[in-house]
C-alpha positions in Angstrom: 0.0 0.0 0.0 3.0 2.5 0.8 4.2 1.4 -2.0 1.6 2.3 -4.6 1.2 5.4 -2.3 4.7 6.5 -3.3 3.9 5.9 -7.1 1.0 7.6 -7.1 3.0 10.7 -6.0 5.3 10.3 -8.4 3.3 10.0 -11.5 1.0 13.3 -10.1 4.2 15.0 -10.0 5.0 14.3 -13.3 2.0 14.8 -14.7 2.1 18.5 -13.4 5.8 19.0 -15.1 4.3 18.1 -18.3 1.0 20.2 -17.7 2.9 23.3 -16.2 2.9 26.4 -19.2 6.0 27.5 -19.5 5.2 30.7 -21.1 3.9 34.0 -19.7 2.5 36.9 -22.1 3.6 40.4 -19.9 4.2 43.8 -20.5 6.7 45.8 -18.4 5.7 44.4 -15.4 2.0 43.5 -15.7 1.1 39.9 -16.3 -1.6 38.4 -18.7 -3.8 35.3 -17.5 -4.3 32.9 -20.1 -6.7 33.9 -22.4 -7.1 37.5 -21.1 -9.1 40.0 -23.4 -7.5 43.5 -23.6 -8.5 46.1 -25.6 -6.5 48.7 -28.1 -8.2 51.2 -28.8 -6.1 54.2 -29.2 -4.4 54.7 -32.6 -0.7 56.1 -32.8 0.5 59.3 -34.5 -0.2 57.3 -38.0 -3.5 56.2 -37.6 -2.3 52.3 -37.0 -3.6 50.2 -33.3 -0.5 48.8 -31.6 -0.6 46.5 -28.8 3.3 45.5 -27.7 3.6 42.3 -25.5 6.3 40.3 -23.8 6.7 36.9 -23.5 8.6 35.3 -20.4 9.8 31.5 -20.5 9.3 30.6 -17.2 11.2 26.9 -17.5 14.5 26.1 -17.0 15.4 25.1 -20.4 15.9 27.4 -23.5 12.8 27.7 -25.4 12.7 28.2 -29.6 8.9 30.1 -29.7 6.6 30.8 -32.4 3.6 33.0 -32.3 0.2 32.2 -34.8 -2.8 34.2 -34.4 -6.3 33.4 -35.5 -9.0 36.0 -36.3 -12.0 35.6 -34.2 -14.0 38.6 -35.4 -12.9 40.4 -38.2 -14.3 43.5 -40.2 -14.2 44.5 -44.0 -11.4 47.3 -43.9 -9.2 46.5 -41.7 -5.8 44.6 -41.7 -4.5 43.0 -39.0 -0.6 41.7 -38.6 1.9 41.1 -36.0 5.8 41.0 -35.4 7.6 38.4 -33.6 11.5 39.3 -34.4 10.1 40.7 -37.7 7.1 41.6 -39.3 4.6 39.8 -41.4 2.0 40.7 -44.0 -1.7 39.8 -43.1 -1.8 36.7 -44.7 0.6 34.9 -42.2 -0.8 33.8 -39.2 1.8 31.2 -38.3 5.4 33.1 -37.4 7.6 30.9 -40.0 10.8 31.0 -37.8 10.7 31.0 -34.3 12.4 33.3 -31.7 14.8 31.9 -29.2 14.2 33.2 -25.5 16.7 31.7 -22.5 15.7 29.5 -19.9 14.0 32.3 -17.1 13.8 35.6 -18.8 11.5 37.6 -21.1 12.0 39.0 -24.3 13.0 43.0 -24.6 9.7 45.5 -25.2 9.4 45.7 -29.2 10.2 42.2 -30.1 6.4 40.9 -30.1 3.7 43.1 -31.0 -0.1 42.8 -32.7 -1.5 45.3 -35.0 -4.8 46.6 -36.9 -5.2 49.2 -39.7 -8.6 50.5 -40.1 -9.2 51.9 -43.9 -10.6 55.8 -43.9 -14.1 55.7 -42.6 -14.4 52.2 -41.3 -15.1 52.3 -37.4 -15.6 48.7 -35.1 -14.1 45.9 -33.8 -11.9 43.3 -34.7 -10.9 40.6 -32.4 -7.8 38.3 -32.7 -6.4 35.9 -30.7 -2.8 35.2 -30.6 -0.8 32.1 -29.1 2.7 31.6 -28.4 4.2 28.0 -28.0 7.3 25.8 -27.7 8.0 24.9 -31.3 8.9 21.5 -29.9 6.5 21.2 -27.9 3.4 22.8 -29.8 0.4 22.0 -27.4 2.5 23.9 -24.5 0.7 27.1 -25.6 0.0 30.6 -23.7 -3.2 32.8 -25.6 -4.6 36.3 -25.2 -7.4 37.8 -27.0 -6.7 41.4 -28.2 -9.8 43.5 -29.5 -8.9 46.7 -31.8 -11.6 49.3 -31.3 -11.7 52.2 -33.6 -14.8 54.4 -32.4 -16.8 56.8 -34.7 -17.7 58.6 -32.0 -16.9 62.4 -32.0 -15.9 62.3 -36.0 -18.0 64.2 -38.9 -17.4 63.3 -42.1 -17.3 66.2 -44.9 -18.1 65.2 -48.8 -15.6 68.6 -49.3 -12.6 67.7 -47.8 -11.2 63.8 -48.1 -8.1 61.5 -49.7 -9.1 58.8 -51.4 -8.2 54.9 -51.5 -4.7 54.3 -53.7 -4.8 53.4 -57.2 -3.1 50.8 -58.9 -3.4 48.7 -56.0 -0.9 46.6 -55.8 1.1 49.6 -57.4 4.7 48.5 -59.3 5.9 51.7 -60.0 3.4 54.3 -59.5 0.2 55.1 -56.6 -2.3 58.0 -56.8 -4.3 59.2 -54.6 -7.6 61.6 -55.6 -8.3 63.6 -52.6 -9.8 67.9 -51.7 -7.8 69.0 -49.3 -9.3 73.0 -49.4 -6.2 74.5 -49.6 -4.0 74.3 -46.8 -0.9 73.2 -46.7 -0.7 69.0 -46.7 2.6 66.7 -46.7 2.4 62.7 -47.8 4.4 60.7 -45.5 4.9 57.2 -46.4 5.8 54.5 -43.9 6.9 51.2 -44.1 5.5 48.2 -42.3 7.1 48.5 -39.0 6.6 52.2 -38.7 10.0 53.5 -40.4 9.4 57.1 -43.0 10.5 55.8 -46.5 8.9 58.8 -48.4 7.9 62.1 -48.1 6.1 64.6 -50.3 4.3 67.8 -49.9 0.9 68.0 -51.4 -0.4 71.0 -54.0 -4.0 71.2 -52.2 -5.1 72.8 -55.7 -4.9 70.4 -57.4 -6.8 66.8 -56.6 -4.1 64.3 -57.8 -1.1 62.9 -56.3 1.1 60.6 -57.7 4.3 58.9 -55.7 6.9 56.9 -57.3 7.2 53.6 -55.9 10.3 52.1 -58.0 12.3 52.2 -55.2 10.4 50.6 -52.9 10.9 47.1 -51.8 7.9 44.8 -52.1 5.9 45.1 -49.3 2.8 47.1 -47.4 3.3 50.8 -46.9 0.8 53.7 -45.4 0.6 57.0 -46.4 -0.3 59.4 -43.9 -1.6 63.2 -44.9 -0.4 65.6 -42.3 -2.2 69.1 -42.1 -1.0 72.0 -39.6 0.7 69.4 -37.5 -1.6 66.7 -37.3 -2.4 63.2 -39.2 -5.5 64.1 -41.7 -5.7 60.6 -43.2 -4.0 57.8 -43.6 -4.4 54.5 -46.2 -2.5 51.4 -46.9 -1.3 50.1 -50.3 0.7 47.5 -51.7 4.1 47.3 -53.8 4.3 44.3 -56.3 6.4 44.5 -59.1 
């Protein structure tokens, strides 16, 4: 009977190893319970919703981790992508190499982060869920739900003053943009997909075509932002494929 006892112990105790998570989602201090909802719902100075996030490995082994998301709500006109070491377009939802994080410590602010760009005019919700595992080890996963909230509340739209979607897009070596600006003084600035300028032109308001040369950009998603007296008028995504 002590016998058994004993064994009974042991395979509880093992069981729990295998069962314990041995990753954390955190952010500069505050920690996330598994499957925690948090909302984003304030833009940054280009328009785009940003959520950053840690991730801790609390075992004692070094850990190779990839993250894979998985759109639980979505909405037409907005694109949703994340960066785990780099960046990704929308279409990936499984991070194709994984990062490596030491046994015990969390990875440095920047180096995981979710995002959602809402088109001009499009105001909601969009929910995604995002999971980060042991790539050996793929069912020892952490989760948290993130929920990008752009609210129309407060905003008036004007049929006089706007900046249209791009055309061609995907663009190869040329985007336009129709738009009425009224006048005052605009600038296009164009960033790249982790937030770096690439491109900046100022805009004749009298006239209601713009057209940016693209040649020299790499492949990829870029946003243009119209600033106007200081301040981010607009701001749209397109596509470079040549």
């Amino acid at each position: 009977m002590v016998r058994k006892s004993i064994f009974t112990l042991l395979l509880l105790a093992v069981m729990g190893n295998v069962s314990a998570q041995s990753l954390r989602f955190e952010l500069n201090g505050t920690v996330y319970s598994e499957g925690e909802l948090i909302v984003c719902s304030t833009p940054n100075e280009w328009g785009e919703y940003l959520q950053d996030m840690q991730v801790r490995n609390l075992s004692s082994d070094d850990l190779n981790v990839l993250v894979k998301k998985e759109v639980v709500e979505d909405l037409e006109g907005v694109m949703n992508y994340f960066c785990w070491g780099m960046c990704f377009g929308p279409d990936t939802y499984v991070s194709p190499n994984p990062v490596a994080i030491p046994a015990n410590t969390i990875t440095e602010e920047g180096a995981l982060s979710f995002h959602a760009m809402f088109d001009e005019g499009v105001f909601g919700k969009v929910q995604v869920k995002y999971s980060a595992y042991d790539e050996r080890h793929p069912e020892d996963a952490v989760t948290i739900n993130v929920v990008f909230h752009k609210s129309g509340e407060g905003v008036h739209e004007s049929s006089a003053v706007y900046f249209g979607k791009p055309y061609p897009n995907p663009a190869n070596s040329t985007v336009s943009f129709d738009y009425n600006l009224s006048g005052s003084n605009a600038t296009a600035v164009i960033y790249n997909l982790v937030g770096q300028e690439v491109m900046r032109q100022e805009i004749n308001t009298f006239e209601e075509k713009m057209s940016l040369s693209v040649s020299e950009l790499n492949d990829g998603i870029y946003f243009c932002s119209v600033m106007r007296d200081g301040q981010t008028f607009a701001t749209v995504k397109f596509v470079v494929k040549k």
